[in-house]
Backbone as a ProteinNet text record, in pm:
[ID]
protein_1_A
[PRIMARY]
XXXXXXXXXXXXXXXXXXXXXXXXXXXXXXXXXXXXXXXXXXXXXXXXXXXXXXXXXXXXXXXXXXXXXXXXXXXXXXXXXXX
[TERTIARY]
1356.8	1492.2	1523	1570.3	1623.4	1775.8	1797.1	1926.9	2013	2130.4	2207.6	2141.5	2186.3	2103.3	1994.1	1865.6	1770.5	1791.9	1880.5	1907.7	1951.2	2072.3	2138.3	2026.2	1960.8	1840.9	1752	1710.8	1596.1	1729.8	1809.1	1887.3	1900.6	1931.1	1940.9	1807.2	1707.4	1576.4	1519.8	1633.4	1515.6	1632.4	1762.2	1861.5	1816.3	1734.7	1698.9	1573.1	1494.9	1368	1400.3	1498.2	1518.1	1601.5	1713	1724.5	1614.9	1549.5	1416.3	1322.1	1328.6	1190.9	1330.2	1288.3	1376.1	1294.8	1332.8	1221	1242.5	1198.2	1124.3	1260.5	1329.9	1453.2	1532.9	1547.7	1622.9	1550.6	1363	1315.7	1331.6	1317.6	1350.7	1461.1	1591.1	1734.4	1710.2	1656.1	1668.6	1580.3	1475.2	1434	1399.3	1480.6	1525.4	1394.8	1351.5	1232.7	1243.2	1199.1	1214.4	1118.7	1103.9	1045	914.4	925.7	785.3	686.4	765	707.2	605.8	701.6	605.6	500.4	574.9	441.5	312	367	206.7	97.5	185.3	119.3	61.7	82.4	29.5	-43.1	-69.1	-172.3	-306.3	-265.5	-337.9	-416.8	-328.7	-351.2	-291.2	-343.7	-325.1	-396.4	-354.2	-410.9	-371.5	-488.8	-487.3	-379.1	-308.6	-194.1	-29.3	-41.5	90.6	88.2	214.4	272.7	254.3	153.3	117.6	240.6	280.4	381.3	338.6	479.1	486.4	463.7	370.4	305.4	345.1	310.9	381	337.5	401.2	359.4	358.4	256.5	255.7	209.9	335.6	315.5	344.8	235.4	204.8	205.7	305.3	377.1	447	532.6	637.9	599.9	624.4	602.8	756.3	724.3	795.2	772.7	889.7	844	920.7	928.5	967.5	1036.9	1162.9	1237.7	1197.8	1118.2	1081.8	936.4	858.1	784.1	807	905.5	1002.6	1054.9	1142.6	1158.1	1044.9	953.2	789.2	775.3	770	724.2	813.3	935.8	1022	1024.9	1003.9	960	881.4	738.7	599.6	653.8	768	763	896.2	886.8	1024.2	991.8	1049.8	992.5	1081.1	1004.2	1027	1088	1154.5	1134	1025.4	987.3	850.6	704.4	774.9	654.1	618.5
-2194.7	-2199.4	-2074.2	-2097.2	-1929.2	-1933.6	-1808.7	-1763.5	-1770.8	-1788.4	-1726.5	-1652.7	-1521.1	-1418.4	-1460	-1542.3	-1501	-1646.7	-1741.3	-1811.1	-1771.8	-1703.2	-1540	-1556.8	-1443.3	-1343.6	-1452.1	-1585.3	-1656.9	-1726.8	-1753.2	-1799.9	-1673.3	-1555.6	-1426	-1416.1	-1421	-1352.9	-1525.1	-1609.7	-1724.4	-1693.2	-1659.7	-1661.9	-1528.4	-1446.7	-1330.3	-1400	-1471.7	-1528.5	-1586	-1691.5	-1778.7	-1720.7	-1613.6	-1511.6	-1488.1	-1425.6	-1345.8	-1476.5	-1577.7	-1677	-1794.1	-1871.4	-1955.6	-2069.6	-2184.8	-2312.4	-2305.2	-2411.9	-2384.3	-2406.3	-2515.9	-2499.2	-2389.3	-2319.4	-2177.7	-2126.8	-2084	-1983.7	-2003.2	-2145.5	-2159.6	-2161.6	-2070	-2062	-1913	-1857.5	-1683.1	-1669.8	-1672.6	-1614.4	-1708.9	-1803.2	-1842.1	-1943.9	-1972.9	-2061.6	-2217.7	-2287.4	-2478.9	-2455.1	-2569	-2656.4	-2675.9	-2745.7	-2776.2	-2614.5	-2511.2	-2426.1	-2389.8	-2393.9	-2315.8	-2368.7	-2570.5	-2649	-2657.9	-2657.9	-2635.7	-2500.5	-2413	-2252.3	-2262.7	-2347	-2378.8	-2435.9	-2567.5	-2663.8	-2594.9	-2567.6	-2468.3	-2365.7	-2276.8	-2118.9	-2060.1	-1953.7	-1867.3	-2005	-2046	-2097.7	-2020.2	-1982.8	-1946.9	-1786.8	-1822.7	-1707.6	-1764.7	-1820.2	-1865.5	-1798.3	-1749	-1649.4	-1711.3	-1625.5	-1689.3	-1699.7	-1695.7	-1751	-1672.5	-1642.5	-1550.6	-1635.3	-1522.7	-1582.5	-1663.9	-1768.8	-1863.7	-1844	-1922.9	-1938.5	-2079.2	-2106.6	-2297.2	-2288.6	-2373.3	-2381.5	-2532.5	-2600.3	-2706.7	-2786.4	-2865.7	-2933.9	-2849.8	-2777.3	-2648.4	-2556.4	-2559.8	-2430.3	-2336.6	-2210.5	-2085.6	-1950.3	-1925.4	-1807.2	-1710.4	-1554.2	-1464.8	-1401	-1365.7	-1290.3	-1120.5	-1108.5	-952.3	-981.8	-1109.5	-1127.5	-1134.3	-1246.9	-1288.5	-1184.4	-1051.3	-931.5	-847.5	-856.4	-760.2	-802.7	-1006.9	-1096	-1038.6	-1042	-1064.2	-838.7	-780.3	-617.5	-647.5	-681.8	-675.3	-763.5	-796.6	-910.7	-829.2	-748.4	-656	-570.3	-623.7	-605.6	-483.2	-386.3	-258.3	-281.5	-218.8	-220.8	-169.3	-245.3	-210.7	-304.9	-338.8	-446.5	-588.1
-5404	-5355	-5273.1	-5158.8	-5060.3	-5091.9	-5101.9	-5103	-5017.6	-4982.5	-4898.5	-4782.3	-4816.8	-4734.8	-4656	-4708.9	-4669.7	-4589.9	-4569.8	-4508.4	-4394.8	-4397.9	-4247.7	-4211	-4294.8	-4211.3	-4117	-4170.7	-4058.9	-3977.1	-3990.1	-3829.7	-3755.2	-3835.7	-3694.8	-3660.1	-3765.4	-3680.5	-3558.7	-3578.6	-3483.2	-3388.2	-3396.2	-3288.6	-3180.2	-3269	-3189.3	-3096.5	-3174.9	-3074.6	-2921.6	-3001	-2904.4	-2750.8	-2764	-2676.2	-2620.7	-2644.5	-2572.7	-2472.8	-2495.8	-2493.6	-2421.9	-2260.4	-2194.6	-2193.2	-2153.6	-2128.4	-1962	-1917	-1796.8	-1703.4	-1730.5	-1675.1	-1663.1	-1771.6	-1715	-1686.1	-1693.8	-1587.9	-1509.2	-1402.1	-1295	-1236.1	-1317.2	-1243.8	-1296.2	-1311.9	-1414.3	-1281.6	-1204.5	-1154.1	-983.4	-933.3	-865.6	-787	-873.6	-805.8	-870.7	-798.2	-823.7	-994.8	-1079	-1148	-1163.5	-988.5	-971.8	-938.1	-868.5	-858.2	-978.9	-1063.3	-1240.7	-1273.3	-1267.7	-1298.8	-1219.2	-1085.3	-1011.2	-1062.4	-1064.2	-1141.4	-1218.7	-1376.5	-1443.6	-1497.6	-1373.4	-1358.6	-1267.9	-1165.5	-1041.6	-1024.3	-1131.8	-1108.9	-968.4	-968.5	-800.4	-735.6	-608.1	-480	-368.5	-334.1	-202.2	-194.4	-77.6	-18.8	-111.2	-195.4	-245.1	-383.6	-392.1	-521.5	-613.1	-755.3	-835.2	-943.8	-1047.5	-1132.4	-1242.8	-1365.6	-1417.4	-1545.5	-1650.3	-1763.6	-1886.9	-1941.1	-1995.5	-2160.3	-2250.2	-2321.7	-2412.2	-2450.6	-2468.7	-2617.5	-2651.6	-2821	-2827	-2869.1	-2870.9	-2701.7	-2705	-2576.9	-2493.1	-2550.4	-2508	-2435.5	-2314.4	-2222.2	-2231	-2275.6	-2280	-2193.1	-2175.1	-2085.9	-2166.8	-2184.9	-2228.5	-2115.6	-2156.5	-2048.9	-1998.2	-2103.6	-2036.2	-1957	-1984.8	-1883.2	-1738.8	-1736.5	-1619.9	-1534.4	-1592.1	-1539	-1483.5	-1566.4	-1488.3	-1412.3	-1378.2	-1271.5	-1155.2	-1199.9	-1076	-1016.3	-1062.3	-1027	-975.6	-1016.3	-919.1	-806.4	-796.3	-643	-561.5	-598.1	-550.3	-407.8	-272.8	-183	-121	-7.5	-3.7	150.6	219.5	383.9	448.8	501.6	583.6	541.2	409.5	402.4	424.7
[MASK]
+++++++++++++++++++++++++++++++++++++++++++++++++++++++++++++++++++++++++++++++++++

């Protein structure tokens, strides 16, 4: 039997997960790229001269992305003047 408490504690610690970790629909509005963009990435890999896509994570069926991944992705693509 769980207590109370320890009932809290796993909705905050999954409410904290689920913050951190978007499905593919909001990555693709969090970091301004289509759907299909992600899914080709993930089927594909890098092709060619086209921007590869920021790292996923697949638990079972479920593709997840982590928002501090998403932020590194979207820095390394952070363009300078002159380039």
């Amino acid at each position: 039997m769980t207590s109370k408490s320890q009932e809290k504690i796993g909705k905050e610690g999954e409410s904290k997960i689920q913050s951190q970790v978007l499905c593919e629909k909001d990555t693709a509005k969090y970091i301004g790229m289509s759907r299909s963009f992600l899914r080709q990435d993930r089927v594909n890999g890098p092709h060619g001269n086209r921007t590869s896509g920021p790292p996923y994570i697949r638990v079972g069926r479920r593709i997840l992305y982590r928002r501090s991944d998403l932020d590194t992705w979207l820095e390394g693509h952070l363009a300078r003047r002159g380039d």
